[in-house]
PDB file of N, CA, C, O and CB in Angstrom:
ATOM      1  N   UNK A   1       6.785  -6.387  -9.035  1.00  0.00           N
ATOM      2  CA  UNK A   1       5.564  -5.945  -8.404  1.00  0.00           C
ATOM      3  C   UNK A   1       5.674  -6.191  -6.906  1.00  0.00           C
ATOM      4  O   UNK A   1       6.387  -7.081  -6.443  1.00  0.00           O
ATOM      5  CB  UNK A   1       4.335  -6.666  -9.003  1.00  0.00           C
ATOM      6  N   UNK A   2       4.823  -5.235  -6.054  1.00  0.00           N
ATOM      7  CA  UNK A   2       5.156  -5.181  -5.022  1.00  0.00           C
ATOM      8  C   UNK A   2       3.607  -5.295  -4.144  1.00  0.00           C
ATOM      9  O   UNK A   2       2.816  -4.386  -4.398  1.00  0.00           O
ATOM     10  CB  UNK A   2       6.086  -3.987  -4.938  1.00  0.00           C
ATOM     11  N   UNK A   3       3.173  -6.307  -3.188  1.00  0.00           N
ATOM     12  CA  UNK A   3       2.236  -6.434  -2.612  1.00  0.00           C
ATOM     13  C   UNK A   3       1.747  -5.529  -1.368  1.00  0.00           C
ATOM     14  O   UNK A   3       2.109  -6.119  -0.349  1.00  0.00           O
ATOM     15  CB  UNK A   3       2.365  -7.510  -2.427  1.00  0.00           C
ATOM     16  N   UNK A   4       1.002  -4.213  -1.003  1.00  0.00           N
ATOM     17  CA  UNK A   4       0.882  -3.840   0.113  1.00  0.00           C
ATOM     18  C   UNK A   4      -0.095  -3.581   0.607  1.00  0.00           C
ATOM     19  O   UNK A   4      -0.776  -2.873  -0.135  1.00  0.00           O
ATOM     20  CB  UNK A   4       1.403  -3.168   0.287  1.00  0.00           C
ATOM     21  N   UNK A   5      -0.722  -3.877   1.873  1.00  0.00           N
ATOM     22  CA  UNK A   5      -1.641  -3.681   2.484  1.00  0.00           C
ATOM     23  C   UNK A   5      -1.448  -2.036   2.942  1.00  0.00           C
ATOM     24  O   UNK A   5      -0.583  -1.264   3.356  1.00  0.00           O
ATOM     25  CB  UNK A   5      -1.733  -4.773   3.487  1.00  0.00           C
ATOM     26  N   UNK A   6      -2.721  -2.069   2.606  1.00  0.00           N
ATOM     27  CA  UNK A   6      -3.170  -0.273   2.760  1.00  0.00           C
ATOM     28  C   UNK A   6      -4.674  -0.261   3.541  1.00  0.00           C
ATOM     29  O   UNK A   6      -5.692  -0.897   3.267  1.00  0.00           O
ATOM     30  CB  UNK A   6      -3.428   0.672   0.855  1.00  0.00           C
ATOM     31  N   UNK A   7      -4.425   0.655   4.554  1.00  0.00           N
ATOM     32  CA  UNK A   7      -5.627   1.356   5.182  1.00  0.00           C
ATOM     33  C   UNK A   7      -5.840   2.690   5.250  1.00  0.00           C
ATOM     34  O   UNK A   7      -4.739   3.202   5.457  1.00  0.00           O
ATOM     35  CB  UNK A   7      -5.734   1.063   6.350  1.00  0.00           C
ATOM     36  N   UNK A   8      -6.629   3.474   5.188  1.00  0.00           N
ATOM     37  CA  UNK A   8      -8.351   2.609   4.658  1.00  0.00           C
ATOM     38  C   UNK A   8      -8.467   2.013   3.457  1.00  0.00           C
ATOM     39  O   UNK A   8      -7.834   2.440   2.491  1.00  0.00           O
ATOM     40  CB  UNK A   8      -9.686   3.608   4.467  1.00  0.00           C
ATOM     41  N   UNK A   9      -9.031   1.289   3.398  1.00  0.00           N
ATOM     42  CA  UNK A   9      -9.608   0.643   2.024  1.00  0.00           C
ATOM     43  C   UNK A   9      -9.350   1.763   0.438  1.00  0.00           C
ATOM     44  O   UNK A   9      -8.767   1.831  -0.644  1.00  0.00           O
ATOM     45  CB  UNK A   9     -11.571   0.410   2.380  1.00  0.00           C
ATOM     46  N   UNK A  10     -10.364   2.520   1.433  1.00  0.00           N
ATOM     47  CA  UNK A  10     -10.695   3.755   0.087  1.00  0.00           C
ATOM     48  C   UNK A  10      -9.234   4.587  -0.011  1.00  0.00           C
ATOM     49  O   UNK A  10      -8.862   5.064   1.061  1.00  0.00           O
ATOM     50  CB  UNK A  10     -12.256   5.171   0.587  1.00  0.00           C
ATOM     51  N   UNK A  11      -8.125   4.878  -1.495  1.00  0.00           N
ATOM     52  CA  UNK A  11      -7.346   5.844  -0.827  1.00  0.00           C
ATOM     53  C   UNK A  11      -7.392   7.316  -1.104  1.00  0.00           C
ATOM     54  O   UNK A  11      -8.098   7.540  -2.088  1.00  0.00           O
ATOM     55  CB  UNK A  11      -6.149   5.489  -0.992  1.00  0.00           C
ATOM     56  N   UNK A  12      -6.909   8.329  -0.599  1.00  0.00           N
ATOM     57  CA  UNK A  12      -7.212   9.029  -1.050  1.00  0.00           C
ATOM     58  C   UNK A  12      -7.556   9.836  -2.522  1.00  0.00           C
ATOM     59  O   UNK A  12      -7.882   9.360  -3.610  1.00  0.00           O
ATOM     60  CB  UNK A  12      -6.808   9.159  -0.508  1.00  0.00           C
ATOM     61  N   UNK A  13      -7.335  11.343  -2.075  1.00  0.00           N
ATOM     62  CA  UNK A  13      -7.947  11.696  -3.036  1.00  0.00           C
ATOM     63  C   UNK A  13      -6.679  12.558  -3.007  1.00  0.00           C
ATOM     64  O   UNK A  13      -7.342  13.592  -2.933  1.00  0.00           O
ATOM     65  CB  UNK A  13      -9.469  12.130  -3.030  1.00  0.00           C
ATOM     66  N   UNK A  14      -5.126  13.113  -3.002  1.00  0.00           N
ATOM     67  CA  UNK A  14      -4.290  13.136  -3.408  1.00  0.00           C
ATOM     68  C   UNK A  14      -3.200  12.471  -3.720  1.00  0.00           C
ATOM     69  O   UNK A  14      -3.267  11.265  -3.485  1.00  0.00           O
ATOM     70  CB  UNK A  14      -4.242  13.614  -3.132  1.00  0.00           C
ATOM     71  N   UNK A  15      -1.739  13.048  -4.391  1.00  0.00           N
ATOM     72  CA  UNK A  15      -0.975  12.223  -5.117  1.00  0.00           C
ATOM     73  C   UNK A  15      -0.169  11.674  -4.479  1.00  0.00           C
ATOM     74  O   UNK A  15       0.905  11.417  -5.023  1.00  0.00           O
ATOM     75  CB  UNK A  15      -0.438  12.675  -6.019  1.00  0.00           C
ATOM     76  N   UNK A  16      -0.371  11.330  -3.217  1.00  0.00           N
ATOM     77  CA  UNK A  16       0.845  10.397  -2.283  1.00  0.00           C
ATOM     78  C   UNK A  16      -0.256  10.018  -1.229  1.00  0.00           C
ATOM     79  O   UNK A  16      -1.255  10.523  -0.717  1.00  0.00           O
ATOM     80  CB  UNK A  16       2.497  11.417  -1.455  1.00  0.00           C
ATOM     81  N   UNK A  17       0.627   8.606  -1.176  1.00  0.00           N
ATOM     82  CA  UNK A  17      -0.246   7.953   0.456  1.00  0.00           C
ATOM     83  C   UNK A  17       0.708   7.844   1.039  1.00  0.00           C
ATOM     84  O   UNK A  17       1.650   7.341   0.427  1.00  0.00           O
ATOM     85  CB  UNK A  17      -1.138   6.437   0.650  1.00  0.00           C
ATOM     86  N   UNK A  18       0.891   8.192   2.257  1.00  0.00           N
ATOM     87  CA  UNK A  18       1.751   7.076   3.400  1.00  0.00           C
ATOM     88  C   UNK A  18       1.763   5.818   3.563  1.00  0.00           C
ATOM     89  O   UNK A  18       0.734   5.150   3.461  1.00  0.00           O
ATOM     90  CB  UNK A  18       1.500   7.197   4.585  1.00  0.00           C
ATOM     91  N   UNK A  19       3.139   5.215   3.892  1.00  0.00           N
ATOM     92  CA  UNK A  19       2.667   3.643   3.947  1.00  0.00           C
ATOM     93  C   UNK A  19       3.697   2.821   4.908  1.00  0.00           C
ATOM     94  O   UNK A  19       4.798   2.982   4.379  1.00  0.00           O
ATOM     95  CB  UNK A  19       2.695   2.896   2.289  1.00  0.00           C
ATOM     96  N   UNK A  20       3.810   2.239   5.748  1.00  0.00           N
ATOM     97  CA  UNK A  20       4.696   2.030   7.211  1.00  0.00           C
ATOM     98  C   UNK A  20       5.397   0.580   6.705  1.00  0.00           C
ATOM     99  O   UNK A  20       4.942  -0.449   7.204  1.00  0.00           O
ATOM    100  CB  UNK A  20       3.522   1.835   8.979  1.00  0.00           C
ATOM    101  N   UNK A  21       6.458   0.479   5.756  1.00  0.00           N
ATOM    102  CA  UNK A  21       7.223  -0.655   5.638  1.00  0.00           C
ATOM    103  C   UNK A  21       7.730  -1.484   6.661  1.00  0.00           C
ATOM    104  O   UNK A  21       8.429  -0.877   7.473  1.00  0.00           O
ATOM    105  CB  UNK A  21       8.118  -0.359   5.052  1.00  0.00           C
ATOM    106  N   UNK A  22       7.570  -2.811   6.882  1.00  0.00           N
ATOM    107  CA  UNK A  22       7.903  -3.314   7.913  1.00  0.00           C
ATOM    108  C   UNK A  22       8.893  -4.521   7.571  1.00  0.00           C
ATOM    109  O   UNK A  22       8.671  -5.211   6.576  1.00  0.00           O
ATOM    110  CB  UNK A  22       6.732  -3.608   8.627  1.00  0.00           C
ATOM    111  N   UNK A  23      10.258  -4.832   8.608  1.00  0.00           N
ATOM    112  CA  UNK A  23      11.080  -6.207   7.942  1.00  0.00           C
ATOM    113  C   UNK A  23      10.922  -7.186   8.241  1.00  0.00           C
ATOM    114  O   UNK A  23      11.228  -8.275   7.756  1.00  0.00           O
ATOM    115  CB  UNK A  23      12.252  -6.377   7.997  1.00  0.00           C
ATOM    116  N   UNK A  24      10.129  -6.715   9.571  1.00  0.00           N
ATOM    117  CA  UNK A  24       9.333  -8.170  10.782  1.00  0.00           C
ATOM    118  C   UNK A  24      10.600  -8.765  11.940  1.00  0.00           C
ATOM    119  O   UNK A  24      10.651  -9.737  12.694  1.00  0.00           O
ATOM    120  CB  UNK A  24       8.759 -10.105   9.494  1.00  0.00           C
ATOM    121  N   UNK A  25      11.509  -7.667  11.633  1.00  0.00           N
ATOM    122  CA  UNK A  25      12.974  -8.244  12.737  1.00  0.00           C
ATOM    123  C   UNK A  25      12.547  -7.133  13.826  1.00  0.00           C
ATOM    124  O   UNK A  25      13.420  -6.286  14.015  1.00  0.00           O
ATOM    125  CB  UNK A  25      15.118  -7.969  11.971  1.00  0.00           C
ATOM    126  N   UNK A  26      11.409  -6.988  14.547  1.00  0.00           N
ATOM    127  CA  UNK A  26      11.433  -6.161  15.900  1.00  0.00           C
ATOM    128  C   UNK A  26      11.628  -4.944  15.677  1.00  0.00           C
ATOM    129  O   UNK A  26      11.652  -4.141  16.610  1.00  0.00           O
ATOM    130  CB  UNK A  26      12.408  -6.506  16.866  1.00  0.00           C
ATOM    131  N   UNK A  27      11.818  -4.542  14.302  1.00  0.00           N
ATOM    132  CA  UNK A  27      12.081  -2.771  14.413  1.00  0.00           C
ATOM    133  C   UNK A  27      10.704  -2.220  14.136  1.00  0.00           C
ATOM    134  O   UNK A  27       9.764  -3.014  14.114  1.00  0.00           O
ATOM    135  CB  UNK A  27      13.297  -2.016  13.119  1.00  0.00           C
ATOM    136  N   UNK A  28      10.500  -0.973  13.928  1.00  0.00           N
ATOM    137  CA  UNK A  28       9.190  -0.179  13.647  1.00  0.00           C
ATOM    138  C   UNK A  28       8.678   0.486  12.524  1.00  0.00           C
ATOM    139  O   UNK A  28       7.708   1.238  12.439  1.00  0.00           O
ATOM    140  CB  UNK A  28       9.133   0.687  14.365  1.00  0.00           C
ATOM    141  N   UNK A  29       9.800  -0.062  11.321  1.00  0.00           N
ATOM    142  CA  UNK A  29       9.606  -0.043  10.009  1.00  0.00           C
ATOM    143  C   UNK A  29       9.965   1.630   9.583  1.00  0.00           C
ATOM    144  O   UNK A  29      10.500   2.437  10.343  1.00  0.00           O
ATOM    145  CB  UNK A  29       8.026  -0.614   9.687  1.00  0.00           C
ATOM    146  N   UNK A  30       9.638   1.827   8.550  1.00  0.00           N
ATOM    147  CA  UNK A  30      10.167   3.344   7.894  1.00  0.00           C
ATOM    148  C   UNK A  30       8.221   3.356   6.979  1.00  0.00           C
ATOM    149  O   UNK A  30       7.441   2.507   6.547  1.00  0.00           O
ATOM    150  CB  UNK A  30      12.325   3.172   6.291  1.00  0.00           C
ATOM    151  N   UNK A  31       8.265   4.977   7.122  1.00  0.00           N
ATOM    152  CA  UNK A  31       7.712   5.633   6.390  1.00  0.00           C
ATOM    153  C   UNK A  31       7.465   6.237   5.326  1.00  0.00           C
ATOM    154  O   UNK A  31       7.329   7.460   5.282  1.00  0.00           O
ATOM    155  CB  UNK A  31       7.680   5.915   6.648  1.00  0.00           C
ATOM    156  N   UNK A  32       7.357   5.337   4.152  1.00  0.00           N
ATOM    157  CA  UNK A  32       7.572   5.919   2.918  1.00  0.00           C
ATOM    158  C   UNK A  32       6.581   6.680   2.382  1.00  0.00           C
ATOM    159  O   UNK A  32       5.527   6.323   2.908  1.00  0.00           O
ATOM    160  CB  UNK A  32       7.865   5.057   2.074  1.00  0.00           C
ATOM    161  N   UNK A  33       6.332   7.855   1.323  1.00  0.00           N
ATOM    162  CA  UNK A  33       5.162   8.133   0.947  1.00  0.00           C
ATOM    163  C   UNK A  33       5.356   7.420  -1.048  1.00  0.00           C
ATOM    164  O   UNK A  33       6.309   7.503  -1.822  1.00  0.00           O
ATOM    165  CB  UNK A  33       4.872  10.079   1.357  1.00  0.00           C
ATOM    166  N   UNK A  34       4.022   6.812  -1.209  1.00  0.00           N
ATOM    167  CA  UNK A  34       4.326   6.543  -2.090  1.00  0.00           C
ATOM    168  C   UNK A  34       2.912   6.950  -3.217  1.00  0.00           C
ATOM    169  O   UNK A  34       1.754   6.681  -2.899  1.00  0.00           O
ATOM    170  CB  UNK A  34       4.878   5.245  -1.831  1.00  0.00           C
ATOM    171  N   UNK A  35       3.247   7.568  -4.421  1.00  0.00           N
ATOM    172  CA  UNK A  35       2.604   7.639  -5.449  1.00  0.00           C
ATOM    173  C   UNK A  35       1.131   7.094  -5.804  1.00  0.00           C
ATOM    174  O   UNK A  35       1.299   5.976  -6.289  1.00  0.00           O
ATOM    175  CB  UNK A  35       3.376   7.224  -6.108  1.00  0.00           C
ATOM    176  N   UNK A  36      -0.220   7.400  -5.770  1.00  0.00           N
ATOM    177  CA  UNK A  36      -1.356   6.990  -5.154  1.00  0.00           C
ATOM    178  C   UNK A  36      -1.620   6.524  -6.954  1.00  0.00           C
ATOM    179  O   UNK A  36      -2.203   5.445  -7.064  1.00  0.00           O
ATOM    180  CB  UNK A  36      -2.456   8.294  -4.075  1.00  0.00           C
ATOM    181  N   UNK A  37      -1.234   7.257  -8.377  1.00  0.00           N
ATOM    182  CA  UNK A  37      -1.331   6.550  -9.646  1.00  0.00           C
ATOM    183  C   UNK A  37      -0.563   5.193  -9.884  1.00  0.00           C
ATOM    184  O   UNK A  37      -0.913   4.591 -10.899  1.00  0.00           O
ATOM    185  CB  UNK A  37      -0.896   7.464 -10.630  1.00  0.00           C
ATOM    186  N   UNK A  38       0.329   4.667  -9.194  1.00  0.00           N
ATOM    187  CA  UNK A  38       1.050   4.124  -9.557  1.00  0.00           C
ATOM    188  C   UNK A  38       0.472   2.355  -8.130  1.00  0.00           C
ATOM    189  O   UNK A  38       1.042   1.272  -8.004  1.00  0.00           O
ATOM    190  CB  UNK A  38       2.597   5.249  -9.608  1.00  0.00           C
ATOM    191  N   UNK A  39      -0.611   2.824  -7.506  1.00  0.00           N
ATOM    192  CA  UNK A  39      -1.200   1.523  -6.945  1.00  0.00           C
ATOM    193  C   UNK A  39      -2.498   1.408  -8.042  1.00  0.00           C
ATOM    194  O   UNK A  39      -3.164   2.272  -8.612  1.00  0.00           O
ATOM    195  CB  UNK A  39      -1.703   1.648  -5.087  1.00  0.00           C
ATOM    196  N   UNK A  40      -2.530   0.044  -8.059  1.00  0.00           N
ATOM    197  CA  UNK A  40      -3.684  -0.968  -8.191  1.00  0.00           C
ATOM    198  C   UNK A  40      -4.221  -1.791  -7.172  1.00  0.00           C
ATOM    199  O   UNK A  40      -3.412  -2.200  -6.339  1.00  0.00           O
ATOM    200  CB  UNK A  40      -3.384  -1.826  -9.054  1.00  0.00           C
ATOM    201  N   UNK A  41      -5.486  -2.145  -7.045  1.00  0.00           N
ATOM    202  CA  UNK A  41      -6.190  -2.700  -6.452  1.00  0.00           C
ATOM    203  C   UNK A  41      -5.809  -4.197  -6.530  1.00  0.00           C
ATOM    204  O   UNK A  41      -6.235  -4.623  -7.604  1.00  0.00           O
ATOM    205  CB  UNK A  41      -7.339  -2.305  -6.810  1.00  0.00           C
ATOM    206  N   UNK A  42      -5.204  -5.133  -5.857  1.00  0.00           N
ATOM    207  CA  UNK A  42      -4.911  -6.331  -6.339  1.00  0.00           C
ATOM    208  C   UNK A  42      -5.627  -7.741  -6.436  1.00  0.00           C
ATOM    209  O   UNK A  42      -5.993  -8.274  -5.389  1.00  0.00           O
ATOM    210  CB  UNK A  42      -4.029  -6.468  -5.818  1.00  0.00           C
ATOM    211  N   UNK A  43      -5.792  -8.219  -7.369  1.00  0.00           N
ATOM    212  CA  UNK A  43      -6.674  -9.711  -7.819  1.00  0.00           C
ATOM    213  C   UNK A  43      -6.805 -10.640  -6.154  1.00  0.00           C
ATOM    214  O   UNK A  43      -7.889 -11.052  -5.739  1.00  0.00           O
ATOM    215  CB  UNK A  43      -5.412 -10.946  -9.338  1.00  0.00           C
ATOM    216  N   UNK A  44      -5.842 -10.775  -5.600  1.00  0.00           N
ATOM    217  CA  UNK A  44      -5.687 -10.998  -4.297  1.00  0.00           C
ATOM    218  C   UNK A  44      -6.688 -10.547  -3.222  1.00  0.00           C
ATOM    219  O   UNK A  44      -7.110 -11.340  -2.380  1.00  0.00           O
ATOM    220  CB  UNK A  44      -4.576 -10.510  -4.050  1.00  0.00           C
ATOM    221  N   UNK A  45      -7.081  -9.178  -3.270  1.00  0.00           N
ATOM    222  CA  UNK A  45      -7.572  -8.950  -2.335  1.00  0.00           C
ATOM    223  C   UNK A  45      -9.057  -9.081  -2.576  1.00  0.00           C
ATOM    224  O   UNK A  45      -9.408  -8.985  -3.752  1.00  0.00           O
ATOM    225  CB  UNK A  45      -7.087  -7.872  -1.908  1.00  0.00           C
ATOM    226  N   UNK A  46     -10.060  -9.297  -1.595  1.00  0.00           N
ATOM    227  CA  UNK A  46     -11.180  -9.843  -1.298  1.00  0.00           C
ATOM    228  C   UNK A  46     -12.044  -9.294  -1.116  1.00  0.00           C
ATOM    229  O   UNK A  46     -13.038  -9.984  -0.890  1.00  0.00           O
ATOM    230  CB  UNK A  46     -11.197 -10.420  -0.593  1.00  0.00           C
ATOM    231  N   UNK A  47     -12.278  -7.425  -1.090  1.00  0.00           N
ATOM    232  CA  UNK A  47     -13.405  -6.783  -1.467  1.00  0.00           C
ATOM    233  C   UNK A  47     -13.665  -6.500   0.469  1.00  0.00           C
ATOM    234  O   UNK A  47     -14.637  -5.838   0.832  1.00  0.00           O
ATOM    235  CB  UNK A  47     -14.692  -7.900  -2.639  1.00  0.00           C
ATOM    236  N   UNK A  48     -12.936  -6.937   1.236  1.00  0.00           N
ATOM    237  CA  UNK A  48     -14.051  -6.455   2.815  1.00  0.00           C
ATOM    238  C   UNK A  48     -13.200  -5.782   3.321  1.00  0.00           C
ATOM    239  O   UNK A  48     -12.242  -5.310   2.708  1.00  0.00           O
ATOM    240  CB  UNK A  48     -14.668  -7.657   4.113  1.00  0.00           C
ATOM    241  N   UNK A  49     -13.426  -5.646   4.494  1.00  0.00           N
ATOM    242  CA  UNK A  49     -12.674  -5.244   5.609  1.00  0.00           C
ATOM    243  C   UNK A  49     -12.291  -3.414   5.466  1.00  0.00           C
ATOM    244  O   UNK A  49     -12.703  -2.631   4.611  1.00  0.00           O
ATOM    245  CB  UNK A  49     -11.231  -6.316   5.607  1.00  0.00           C
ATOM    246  N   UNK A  50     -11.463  -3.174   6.519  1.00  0.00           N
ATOM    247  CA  UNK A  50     -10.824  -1.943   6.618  1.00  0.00           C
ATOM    248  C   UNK A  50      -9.577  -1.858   5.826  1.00  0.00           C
ATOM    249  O   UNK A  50      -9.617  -0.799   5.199  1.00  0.00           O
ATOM    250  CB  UNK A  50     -10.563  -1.656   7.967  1.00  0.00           C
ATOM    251  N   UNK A  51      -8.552  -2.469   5.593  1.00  0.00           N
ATOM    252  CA  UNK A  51      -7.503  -3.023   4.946  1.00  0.00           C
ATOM    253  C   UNK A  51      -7.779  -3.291   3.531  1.00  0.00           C
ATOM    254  O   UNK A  51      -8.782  -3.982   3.356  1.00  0.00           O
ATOM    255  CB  UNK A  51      -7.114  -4.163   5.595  1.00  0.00           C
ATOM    256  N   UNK A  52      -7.037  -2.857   2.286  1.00  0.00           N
ATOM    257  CA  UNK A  52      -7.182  -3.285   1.078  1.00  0.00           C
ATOM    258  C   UNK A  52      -5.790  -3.889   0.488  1.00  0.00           C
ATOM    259  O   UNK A  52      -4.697  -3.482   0.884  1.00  0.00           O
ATOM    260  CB  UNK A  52      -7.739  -2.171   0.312  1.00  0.00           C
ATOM    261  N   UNK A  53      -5.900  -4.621  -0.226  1.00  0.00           N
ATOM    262  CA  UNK A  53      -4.019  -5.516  -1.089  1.00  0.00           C
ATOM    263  C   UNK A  53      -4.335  -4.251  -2.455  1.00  0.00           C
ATOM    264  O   UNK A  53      -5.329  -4.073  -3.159  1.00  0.00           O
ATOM    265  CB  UNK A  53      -4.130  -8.365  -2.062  1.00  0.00           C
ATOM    266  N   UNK A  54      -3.067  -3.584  -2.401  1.00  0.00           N
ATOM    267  CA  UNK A  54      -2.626  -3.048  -3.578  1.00  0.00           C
ATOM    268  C   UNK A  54      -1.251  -3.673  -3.937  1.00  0.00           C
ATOM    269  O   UNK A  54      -0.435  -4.209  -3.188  1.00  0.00           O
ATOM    270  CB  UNK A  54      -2.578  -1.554  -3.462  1.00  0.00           C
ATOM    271  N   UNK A  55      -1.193  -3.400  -5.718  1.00  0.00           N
ATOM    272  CA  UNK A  55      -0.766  -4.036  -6.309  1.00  0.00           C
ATOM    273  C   UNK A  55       0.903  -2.403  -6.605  1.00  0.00           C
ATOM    274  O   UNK A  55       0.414  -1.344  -6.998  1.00  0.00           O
ATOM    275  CB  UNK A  55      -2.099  -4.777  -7.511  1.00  0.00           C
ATOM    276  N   UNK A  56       2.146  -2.371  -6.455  1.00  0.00           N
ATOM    277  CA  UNK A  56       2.634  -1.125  -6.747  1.00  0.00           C
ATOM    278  C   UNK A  56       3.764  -1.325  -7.634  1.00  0.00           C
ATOM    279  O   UNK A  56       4.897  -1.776  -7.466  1.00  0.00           O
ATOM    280  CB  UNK A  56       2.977  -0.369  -5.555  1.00  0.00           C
ATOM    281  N   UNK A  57       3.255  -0.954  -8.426  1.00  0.00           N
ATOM    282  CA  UNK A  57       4.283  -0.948 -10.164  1.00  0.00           C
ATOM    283  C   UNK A  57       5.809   0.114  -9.519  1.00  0.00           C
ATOM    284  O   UNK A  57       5.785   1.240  -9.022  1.00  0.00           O
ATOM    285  CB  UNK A  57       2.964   0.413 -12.130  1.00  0.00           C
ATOM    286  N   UNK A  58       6.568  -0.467  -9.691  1.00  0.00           N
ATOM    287  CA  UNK A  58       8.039   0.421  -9.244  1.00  0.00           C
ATOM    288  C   UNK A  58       8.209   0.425 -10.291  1.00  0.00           C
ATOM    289  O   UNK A  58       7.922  -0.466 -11.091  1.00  0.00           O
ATOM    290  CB  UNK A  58       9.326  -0.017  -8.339  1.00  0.00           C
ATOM    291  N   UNK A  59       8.958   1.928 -10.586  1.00  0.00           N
ATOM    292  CA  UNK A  59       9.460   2.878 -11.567  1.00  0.00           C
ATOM    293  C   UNK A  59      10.337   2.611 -12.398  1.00  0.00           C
ATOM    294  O   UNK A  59      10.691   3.367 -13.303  1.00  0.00           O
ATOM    295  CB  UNK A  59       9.883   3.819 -11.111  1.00  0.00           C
ATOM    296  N   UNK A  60      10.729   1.625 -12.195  1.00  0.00           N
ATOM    297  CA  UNK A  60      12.315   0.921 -13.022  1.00  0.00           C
ATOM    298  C   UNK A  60      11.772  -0.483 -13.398  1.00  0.00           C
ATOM    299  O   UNK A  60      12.500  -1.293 -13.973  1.00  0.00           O
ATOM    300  CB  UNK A  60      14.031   0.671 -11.767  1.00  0.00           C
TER     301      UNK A  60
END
């Protein structure tokens, strides 16, 4: 399982979101689009803000 912060909160309403992977070594991360059935809302996250914790089941 894979932890990611997603903005906006709400996600859409088609079958891919964008999402800006980051390694935290100074680069500017990559752009993946990833599968909007395959996030959950995660126990972790706290219900406020602009930002939501999804939870992302990988395929294998």
């Amino acid at each position: 399982m894979t932890i990611l912060a997603i903005h906006p909160r709400e996600l859409p309403k088609t079958e891919t979101v964008e999402v800006r992977l980051d390694a935290g070594s100074g680069s500017t991360g990559q752009r993946v689009m990833i599968l909007v059935e395959r996030l959950t809302l995660s126990d972790l996250d706290q219900g406020e803000g602009v930002t939501a914790l999804y939870e992302y089941e990988t395929p294998y």
